[in-house]
MIFI-688303 format. One line per field, with one value per atom (N, C-alpha, C, CB): residue number from 0; residue in three letters; atom name; x, y, z. Coordinates in pm, 1 decimal, padded with zeros to 6 digits. Glycine has a CB too. Layout:
N
resi: [NUM,...];
resn: [ALA,...];
name: [CA,...];
east: [X,...];
north: [Y,...];
up: [Z,...];
// end
This chain:
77
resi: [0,0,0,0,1,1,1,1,2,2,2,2,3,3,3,3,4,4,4,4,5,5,5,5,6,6,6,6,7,7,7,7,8,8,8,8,9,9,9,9,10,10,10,10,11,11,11,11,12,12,12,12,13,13,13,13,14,14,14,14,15,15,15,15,16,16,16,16,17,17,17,17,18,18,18,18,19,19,19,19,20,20,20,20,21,21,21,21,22,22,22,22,23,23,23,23,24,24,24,24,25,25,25,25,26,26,26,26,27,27,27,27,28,28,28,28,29,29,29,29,30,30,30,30,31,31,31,31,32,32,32,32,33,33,33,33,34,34,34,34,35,35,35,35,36,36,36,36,37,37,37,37,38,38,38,38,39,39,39,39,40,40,40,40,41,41,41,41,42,42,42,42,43,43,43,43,44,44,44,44,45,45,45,45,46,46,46,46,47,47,47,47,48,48,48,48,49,49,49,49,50,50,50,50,51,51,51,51,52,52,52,52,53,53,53,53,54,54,54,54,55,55,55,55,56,56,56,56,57,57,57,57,58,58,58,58,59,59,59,59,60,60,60,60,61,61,61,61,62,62,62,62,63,63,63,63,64,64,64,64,65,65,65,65,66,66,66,66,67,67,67,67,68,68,68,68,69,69,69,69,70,70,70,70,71,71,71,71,72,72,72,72,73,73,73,73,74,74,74,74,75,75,75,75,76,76,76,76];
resn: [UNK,UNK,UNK,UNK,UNK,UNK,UNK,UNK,UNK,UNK,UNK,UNK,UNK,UNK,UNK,UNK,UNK,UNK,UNK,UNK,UNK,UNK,UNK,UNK,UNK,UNK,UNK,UNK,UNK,UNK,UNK,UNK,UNK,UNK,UNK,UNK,UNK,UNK,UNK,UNK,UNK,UNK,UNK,UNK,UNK,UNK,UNK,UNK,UNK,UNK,UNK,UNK,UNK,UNK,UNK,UNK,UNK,UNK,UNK,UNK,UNK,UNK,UNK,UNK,UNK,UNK,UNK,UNK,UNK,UNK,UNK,UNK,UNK,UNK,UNK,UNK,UNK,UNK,UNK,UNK,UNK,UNK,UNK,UNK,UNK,UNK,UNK,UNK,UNK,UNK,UNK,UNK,UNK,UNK,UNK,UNK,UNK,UNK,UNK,UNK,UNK,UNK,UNK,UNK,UNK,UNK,UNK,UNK,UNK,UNK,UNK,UNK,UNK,UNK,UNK,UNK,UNK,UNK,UNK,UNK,UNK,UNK,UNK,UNK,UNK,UNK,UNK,UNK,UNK,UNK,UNK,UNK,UNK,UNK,UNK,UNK,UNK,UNK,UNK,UNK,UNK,UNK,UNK,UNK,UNK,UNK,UNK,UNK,UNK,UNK,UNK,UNK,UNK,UNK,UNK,UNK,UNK,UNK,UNK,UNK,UNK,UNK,UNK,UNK,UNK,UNK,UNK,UNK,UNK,UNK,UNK,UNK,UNK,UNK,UNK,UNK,UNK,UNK,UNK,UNK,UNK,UNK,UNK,UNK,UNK,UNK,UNK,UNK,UNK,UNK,UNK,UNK,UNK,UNK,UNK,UNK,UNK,UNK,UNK,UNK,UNK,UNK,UNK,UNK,UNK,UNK,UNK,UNK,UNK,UNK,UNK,UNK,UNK,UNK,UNK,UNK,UNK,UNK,UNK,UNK,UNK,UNK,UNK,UNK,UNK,UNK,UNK,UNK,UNK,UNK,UNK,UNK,UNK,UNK,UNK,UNK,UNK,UNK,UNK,UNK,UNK,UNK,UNK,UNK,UNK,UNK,UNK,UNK,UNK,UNK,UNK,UNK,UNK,UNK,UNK,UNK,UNK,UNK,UNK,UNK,UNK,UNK,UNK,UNK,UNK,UNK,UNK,UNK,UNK,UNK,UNK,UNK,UNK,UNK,UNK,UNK,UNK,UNK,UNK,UNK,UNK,UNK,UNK,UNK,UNK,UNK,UNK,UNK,UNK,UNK,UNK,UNK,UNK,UNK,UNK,UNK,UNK,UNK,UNK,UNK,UNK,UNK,UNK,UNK,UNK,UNK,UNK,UNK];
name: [N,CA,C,CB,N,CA,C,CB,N,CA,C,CB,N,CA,C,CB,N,CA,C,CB,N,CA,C,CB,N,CA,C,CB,N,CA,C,CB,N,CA,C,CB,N,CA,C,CB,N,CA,C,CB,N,CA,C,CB,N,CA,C,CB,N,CA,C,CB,N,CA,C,CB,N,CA,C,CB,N,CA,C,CB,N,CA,C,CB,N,CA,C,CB,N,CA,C,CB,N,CA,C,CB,N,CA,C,CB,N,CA,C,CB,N,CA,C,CB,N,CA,C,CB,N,CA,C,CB,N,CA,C,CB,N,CA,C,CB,N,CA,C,CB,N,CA,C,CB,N,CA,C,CB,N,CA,C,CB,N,CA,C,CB,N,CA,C,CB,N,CA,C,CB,N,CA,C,CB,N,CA,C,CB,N,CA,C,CB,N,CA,C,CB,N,CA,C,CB,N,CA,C,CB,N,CA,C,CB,N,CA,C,CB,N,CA,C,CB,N,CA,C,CB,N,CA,C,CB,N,CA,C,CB,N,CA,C,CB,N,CA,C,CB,N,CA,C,CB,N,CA,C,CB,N,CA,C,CB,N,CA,C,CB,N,CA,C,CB,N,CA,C,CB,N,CA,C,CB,N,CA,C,CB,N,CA,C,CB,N,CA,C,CB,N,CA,C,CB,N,CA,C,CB,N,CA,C,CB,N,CA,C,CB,N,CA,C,CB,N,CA,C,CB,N,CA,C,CB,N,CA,C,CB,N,CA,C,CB,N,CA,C,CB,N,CA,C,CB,N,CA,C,CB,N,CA,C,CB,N,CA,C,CB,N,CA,C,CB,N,CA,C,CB,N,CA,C,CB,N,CA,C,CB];
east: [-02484.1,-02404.5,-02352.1,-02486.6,-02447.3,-02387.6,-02289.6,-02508.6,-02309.3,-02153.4,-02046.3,-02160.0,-02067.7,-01892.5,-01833.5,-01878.8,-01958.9,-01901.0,-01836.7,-02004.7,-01919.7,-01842.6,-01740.9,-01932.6,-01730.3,-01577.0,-01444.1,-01590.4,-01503.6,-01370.4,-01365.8,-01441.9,-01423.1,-01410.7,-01298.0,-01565.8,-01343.0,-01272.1,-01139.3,-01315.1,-01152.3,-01020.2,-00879.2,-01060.2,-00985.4,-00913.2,-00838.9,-01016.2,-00925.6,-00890.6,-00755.7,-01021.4,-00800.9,-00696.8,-00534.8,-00764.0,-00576.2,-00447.7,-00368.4,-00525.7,-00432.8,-00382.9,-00291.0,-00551.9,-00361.3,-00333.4,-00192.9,-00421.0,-00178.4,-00080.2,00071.0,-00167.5,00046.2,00133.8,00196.8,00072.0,00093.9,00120.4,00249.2,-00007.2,00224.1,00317.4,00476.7,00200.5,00428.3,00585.6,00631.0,00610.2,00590.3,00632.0,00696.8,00520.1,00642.3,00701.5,00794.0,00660.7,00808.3,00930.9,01060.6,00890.5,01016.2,01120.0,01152.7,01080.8,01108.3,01206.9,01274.5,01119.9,01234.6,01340.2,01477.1,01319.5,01539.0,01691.2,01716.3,01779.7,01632.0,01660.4,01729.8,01566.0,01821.3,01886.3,01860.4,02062.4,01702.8,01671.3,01700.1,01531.2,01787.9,01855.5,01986.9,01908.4,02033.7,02084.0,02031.8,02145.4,01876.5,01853.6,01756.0,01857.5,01704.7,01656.7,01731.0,01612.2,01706.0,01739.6,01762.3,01639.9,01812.7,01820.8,01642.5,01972.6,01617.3,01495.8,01389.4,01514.1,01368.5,01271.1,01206.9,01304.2,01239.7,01204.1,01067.9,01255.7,00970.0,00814.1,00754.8,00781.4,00844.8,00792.8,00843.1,00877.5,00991.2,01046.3,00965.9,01166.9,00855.8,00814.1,00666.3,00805.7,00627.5,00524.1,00540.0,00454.7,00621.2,00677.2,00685.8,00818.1,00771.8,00801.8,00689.4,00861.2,00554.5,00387.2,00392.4,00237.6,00353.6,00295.7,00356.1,00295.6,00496.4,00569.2,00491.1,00775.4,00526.5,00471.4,00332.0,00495.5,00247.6,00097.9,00087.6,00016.4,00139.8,00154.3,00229.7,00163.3,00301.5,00344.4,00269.8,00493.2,00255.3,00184.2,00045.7,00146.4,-00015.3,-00122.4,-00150.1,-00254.3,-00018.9,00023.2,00050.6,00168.3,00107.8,00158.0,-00005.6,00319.3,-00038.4,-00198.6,-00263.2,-00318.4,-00302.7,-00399.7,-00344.0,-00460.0,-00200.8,-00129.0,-00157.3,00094.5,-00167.0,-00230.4,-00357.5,-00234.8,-00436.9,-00602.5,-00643.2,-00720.8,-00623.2,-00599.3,-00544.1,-00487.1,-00466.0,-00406.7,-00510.5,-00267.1,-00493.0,-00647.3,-00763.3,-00736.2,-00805.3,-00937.1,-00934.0,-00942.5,-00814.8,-00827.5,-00798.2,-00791.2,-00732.8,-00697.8,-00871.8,-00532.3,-00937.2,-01074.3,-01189.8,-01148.5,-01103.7,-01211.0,-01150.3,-01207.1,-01034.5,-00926.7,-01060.7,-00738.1,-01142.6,-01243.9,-01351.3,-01333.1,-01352.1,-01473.0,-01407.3,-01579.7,-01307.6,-01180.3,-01208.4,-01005.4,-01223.8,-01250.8,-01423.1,-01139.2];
north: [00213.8,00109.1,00154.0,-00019.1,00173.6,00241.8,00352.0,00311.6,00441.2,00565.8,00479.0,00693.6,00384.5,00306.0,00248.9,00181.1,00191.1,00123.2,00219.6,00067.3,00343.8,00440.8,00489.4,00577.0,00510.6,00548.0,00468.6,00605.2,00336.8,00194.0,00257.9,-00056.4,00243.4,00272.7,00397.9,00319.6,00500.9,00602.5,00582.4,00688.5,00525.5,00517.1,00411.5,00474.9,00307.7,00205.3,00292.5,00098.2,00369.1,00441.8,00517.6,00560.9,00582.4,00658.8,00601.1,00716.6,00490.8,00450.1,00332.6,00332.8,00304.2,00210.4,00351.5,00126.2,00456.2,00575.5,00578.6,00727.9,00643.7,00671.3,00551.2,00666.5,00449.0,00342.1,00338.4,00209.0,00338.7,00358.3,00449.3,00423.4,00553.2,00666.9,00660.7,00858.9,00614.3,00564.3,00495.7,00506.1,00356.1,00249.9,00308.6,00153.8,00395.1,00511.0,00563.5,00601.4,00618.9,00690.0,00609.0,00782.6,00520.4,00435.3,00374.0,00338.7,00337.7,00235.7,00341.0,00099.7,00444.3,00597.5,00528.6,00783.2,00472.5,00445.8,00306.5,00504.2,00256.1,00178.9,00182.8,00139.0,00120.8,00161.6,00049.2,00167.4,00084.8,-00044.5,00002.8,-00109.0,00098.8,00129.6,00018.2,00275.6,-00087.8,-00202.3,-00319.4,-00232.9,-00321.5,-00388.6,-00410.1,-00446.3,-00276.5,-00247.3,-00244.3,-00169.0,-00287.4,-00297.0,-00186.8,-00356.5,-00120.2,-00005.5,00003.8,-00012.8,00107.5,00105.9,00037.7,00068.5,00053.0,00015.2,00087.8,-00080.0,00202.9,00274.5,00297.3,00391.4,00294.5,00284.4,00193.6,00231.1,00075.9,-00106.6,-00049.2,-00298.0,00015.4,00001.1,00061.1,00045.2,00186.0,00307.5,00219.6,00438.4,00129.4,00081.9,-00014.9,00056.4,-00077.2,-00196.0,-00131.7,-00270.2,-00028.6,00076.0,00110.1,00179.5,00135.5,00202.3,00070.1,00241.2,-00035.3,-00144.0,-00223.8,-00234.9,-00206.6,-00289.4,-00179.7,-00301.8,-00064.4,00043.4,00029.7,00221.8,00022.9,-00054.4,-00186.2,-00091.3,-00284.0,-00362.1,-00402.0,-00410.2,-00311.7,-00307.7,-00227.3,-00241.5,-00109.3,-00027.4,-00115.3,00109.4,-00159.8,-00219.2,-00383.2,-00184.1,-00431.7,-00574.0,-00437.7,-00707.4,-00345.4,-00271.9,-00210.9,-00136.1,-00126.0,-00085.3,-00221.3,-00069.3,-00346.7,-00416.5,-00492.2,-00513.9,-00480.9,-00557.1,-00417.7,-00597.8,-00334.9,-00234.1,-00238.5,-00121.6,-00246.9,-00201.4,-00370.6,-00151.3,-00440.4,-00582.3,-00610.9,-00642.0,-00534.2,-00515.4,-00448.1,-00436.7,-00321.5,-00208.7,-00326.0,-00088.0,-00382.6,-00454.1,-00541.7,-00563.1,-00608.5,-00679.2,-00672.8,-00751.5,-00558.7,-00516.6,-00426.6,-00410.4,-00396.1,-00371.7,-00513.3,-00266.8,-00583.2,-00728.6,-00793.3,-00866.6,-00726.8,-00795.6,-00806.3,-00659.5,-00686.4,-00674.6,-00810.1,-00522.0,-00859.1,-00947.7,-01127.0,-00924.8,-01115.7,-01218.6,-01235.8,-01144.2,-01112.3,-01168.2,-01140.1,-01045.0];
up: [01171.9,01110.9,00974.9,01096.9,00906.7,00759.3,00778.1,00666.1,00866.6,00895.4,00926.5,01051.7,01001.4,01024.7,00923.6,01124.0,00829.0,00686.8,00631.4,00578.1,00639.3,00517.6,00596.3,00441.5,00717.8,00764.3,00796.7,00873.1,00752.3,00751.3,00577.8,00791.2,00508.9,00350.5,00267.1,00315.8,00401.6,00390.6,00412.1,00459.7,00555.7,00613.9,00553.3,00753.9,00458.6,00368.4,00271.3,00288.7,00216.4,00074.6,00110.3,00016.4,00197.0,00246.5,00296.0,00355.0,00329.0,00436.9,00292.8,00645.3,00196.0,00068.7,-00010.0,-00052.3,00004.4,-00093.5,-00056.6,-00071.9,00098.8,00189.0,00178.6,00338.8,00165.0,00195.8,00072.4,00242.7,-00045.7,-00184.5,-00190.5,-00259.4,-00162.6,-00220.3,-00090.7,-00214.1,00039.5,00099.6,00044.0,00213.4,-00025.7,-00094.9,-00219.1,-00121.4,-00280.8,-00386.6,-00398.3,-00396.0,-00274.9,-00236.5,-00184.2,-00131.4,-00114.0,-00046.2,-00159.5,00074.4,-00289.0,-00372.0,-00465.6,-00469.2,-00442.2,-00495.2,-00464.0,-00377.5,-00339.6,-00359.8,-00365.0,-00248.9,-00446.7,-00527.2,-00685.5,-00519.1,-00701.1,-00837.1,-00989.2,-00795.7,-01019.5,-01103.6,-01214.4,-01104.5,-01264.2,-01381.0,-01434.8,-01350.7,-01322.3,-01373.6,-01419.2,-01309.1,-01332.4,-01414.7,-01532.6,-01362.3,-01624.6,-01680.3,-01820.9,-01622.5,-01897.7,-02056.6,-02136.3,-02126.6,-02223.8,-02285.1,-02366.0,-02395.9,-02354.7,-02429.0,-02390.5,-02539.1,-02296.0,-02225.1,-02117.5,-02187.7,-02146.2,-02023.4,-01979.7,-02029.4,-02027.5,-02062.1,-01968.9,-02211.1,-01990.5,-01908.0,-01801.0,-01955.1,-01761.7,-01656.8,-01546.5,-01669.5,-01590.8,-01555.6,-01489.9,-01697.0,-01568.1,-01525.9,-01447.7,-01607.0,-01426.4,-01314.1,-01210.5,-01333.3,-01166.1,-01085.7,-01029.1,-01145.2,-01092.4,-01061.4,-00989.9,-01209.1,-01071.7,-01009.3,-00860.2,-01119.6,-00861.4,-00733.5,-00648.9,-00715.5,-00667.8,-00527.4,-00513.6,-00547.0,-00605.2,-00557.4,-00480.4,-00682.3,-00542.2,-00458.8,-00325.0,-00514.7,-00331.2,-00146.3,-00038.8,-00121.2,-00132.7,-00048.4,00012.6,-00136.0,-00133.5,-00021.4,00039.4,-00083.4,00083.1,00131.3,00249.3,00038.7,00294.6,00426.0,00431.8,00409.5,00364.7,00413.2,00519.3,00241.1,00424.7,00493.0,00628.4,00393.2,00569.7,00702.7,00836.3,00660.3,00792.2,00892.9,00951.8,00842.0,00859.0,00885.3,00961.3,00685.0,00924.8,00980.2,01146.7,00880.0,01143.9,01285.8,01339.5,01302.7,01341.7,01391.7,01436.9,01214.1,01308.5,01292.1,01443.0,01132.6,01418.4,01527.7,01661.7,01505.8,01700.8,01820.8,01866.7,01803.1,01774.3,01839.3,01875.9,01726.8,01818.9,01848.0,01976.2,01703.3,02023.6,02118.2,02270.1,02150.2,02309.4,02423.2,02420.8,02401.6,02280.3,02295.2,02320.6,02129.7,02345.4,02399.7,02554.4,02376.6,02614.8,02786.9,02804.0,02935.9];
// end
């Protein structure tokens, strides 16, 4: 039991990490240089960190969630 905990743990870390950095990349063609203020580039830089954290892992759990439950799908019949 304790190896599956630590290999859902792993597999969390991993798959939040992963989504993180698509979410990263994909708002690459995004053009938030309009709507960003002169001199501000610092805030802009950290908004930018934070939206891609937070998508990435709203798409991670919306993943691992799915998984989760398509293995509970056998105890249904």
């Amino acid at each position: 039991m304790d190896l599956f905990i630590g290999q859902q743990a792993l597999i969390s870390i991993f798959s939040h990490i992963f989504f993180t950095g698509v979410a990263f990349y994909a708002m690459r063609a995004v053009m938030f240089e309009k709507w960003i203020r002169k001199h501000h580039v610092l805030q802009a830089q950290i908004l930018y960190i934070f939206l891609s954290i937070a998508i990435g892992t709203m798409v991670s759990t919306f993943f691992l969630d799915i998984s989760a439950w398509s293995r509970q799908l056998p105890y249904l019949f």
